[in-house]
N, C-alpha and C positions, 0 to 999 in steps of 0.2 A: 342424779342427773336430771338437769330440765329438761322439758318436752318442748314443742312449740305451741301447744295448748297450755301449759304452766307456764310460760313466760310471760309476764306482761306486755301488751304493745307499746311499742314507742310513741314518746308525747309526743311527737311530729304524725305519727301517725293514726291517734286515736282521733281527730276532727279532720274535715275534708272542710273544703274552702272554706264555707259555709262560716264554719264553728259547729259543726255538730257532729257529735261523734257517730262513731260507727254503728254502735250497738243501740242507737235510738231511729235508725231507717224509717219507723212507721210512724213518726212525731214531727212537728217544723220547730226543733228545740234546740238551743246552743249548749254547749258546755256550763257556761256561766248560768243558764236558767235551769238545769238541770239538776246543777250543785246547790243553787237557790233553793229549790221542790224540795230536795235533800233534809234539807234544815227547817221544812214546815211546820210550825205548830200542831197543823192536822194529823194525828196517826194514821189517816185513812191516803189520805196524800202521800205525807212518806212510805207507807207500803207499798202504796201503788209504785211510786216510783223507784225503789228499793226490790222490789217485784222483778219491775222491767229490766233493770239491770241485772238483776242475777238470774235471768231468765234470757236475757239478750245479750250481754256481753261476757269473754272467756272469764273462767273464777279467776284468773287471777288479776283481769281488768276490773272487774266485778267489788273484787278486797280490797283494790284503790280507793274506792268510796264508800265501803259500808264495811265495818268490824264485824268480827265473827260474833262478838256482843252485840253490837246492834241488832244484826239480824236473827240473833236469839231470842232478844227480847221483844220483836217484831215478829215473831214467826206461827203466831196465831192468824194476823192478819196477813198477814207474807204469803204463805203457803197456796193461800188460791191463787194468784198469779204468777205462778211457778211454770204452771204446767209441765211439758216430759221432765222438765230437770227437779222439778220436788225432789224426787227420791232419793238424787244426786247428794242434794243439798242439806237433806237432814240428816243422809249419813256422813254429809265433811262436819258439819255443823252439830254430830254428835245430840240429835234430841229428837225427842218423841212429838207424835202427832202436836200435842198441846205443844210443845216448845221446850218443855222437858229437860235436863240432860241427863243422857244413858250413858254408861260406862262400856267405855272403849275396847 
């Protein structure tokens, strides 16, 4: 059974007028520049922003835009912009401090 926290939010309702979604409150960012960051060349950029979102929006808004591989393979530099939810996220995401993966 889903939860209302495991559900994803409705595409109507993940952007407010604007174009900017919910889970980016503390940025002047749309959608489209967001998913843009997304796809940066920089790994520092994409963590950060890869960060933000799984740090600010529900996980399962969150897996919208980032694979449990990506952010595996991310999760060296990922991990400090986590804050309370790190702990969350390495145990959905199955891997150790370094990035790791530990058995289930």
């Amino acid at each position: 059974m889903q939860t209302q926290v495991d559900a994803p939010t409705l595409a109507e309702e993940l952007v407010d007028g604007n174009g900017r979604p919910y889970f980016l409150w503390d940025v002047d960012m749309t959608l489209e520049e967001f998913e843009a960051a997304l796809r940066s060349p920089d790994d520092e950029v994409r963590a950060y922003i890869v960060g933000k979102v799984m740090r600010q929006a529900k996980p399962a808004d969150a897996l919208r835009f980032v694979t449990q591989e990506d952010a595996r393979a991310l999760w060296p530099r990922v991990r400090r912009y986590l804050g309370h939810t790190r702990e969350m996220w390495r145990r959905r995401l199955a891997v150790d401090e370094d990035g790791e993966r530990v058995p289930r």
